[in-house]
N, C-alpha and C positions, 0 to 999 in steps of 0.2 A: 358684569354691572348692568342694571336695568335704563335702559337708554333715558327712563323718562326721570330717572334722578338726574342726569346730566342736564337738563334742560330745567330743572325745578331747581336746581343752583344759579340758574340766571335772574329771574324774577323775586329773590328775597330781599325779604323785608329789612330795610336797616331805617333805625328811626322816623316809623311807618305814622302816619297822623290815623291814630285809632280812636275811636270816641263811640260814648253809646248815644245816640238821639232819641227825644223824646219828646212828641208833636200830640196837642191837641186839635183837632177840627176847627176850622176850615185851614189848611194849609198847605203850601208845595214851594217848594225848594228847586232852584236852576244850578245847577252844579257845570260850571266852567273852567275846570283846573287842568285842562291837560294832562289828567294823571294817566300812564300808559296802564295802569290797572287798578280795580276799584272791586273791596268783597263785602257784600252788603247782606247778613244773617238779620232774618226778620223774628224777632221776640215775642210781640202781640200784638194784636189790633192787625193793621192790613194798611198796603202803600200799592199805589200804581209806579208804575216805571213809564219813561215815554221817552224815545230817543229817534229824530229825526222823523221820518215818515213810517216807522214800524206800528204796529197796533199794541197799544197801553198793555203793558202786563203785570198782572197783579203780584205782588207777592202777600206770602201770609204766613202765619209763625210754622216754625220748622223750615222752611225754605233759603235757601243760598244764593246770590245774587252776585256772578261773573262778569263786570264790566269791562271790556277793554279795547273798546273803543275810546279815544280821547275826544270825540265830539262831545255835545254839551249834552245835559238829558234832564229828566224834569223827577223827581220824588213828590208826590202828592199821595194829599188822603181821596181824592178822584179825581179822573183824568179832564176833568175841565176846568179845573180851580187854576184860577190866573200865580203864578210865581209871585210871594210876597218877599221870600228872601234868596241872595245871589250867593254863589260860593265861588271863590276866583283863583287863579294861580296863586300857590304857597295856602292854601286853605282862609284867604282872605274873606269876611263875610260881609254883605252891606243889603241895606233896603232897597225899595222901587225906588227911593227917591236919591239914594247914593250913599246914604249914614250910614258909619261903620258901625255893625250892630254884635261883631265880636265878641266883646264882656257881656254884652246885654242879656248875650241868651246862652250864656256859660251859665249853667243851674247846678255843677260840682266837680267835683275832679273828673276829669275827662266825659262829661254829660254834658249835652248841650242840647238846645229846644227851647220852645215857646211854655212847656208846660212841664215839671221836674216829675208831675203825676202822671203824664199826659198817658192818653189809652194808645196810640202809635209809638213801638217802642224796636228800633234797630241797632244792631252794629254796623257800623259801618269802619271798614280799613281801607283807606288809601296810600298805594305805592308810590313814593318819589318818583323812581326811574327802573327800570329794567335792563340789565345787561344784554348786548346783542343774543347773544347764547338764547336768553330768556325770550327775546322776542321772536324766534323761532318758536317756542312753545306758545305764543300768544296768537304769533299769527294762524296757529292751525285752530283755535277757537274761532265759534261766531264771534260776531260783535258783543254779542252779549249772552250768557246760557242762565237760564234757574232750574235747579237742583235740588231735591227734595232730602236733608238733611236731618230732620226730624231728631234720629238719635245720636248726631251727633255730640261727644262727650266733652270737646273743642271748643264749642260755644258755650257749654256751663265753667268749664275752667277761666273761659277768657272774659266773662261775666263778674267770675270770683278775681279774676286782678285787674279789673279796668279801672275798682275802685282803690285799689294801693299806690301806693308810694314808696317804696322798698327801694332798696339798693339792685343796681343795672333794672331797674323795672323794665324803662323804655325795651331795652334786649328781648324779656321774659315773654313781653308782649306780641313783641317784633317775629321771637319763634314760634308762639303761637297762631299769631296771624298766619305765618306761612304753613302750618298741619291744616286748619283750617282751606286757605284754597288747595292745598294739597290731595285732602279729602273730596274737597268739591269736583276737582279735575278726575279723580278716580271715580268717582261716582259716574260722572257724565262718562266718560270713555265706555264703562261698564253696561250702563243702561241705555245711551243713546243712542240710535240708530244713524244720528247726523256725524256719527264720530268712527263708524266703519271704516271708512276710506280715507285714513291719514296714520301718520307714524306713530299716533298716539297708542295704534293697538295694532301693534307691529309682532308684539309676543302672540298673536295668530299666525302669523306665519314662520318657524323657526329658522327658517333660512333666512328672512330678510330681517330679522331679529338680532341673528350674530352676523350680520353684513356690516347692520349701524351702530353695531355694540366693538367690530372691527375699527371704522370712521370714525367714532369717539375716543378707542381707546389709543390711538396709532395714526391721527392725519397728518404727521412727516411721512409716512409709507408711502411709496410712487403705487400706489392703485392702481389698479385698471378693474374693467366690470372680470376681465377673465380670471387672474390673480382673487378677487373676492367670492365668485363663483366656486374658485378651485378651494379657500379657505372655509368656505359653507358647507362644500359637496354638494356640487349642482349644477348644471350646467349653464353655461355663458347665456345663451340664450333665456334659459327658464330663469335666471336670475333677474337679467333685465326686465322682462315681463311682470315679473312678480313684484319685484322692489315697485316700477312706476303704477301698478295697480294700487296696493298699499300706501304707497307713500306720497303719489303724486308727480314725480319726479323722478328723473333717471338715475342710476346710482350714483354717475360722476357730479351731475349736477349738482346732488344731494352733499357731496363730498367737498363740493367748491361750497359749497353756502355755510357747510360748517366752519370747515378750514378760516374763509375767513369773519365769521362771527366768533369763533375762537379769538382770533389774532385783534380785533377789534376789544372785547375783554380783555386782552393780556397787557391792549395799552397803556390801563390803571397806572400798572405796573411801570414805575418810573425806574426800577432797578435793571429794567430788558431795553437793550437796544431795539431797535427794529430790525438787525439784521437777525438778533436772536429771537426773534419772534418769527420772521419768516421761515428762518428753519422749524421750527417750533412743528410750523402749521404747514408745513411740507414744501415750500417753495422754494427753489436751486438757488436763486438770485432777489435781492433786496429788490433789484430792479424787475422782476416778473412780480414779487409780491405787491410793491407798489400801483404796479398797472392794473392789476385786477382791484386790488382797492377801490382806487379811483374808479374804476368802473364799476365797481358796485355800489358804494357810500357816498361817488360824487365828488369827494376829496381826497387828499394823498395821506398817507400814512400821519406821517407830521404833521398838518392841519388838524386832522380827524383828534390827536392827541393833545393837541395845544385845545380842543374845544371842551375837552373834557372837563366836568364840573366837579369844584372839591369835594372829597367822602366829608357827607354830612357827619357835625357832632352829635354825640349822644344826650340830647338835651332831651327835657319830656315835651310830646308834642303841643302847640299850640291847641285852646280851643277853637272850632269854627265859630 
């Protein structure tokens, strides 16, 4: 199995707020929603980006836009034009002045902007939430990457049903959103040089490749670096070495952070005890799984679970 579908199972899209915008000149948008990830394909015309103290970047048609940073960030047609309109948790919209401007600038089924002509024309897909699993894949991105997508055939599909209403659409959507960042993340792995040294391009090295393709497939296994060295063919030493170059990280370490971002996803699952979930994810004792939890999420197993928020219905997304 290729390690990086196991992490692109985390971050999918389920009743994704998908919309196409469509802005006339002069305008910029402040987007405040907390979304752990946000993929913004630029259509035509041209937007700056501007997040925190980074330098504005432009995007322009054919290019991909990987946010996942949950700080707020600015969408303009240039980087000095003051925010005319606010976007806020749950896809909320309102003015400088606080008016809900939601209907207002709904211009059709799932299009929204100041202008239904307008020469700045995006997708943009925002994620609900991300499975811990997934946020493993999110945290080896920058904050934010753009991507030169040009032919991708993702964005004219998801073009042809942004304007439907079919049966499960929202779903139809929801899978193409995820080929779409999917695409994005292979592209970046492939061509960027900032993506060298992470697990993302682990299939460079065949040994440390089937170490994490081991760790995925088998974290009930009592591992050690020697036992996965001897599964690779290679030695304990060059194992070590090699995995923390690559990946960042020692193997065990690497092994603890799956294990329990695994067992964190499995809590959905109201069907699994906790105690079957520790085994799940390789721990002797409910009480050693619990310990580590807490030390890693802050909370105890049962907390972490009681916080979890209901699987959204399959309703069609609001507009902004």
């Amino acid at each position: 199995m290729d390690p990086l579908a196991d992490f692109l199972d985390g971050p999918r899209a389920r009743n994704a707020f998908l919309l196409q915008v469509k802005m006339s000149p002069p305008w910029s948008i402040r987007v405040e929603d907390d979304a752990p990830l946000t993929v913004v394909a630029m259509l035509g015309g041209s937007a700056y980006f501007l997040q925190k103290e980074s330098e504005p970047l432009l995007l322009e048609p054919g290019t991909v836009l990987l946010i996942r940073d949950p700080s707020a960030y600015v969408l303009a047609d240039n980087p000095h034009e003051k925010p005319q309109y606010f976007i806020g948790v749950d896809q909320t919209c309102s003015g400088s002045n606080g008016e809900d401007l939601a209907q207002d600038l709904r211009t059709g089924l799932r299009t929204w902007g100041n202008d239904a002509d307008g020469r700045d024309a995006m997708l943009v897909g925002t994620y609900r939430s991300s499975g811990e699993v997934g946020d493993i894949l999110l945290a080896s991105l920058p904050p934010h990457l753009l991507v030169e997508a040009a032919d991708s055939p993702i964005v004219t599909v998801l073009m042809q049903e942004i304007g439907r209403d079919g049966v499960a659409q929202a779903s139809v959507l929801d899978r193409l959103l995820d080929l779409l960042f999917i695409g994005a993340v292979r592209t970046w792995t492939a061509q960027d040089s900032n993506a060298e040294h992470s697990w993302l391009t682990a299939e460079r090295d065949p040994a440390v490749q089937q170490a994490i393709r081991l760790i995925h497939s088998s974290p009930e296994r009592a591992w050690t670096v020697e036992s996965l060295a001897g599964s690779v063919g290679v030695s304990r030493a060059s194992l070590a070495r090699r995995f923390h170059e690559r990946v960042g990280k020692p193997p065990m370490a690497y092994l603890n952070q799956w294990r329990l971002a695994k067992a964190a996803d499995l809590m959905s699952d109201l069907r699994l005890t906790l105690s079957a979930i520790s085994r799940q994810v390789g721990y002797g004792s409910p009480f050693s799984f619990s310990t580590a939890f807490k030390k890693r999420y802050g909370v105890s197993p049962q907390e972490y679970r009681r916080r979890q928020p209901a699987a959204p219905t399959l309703e069609t997304p609001r507009g902004r």
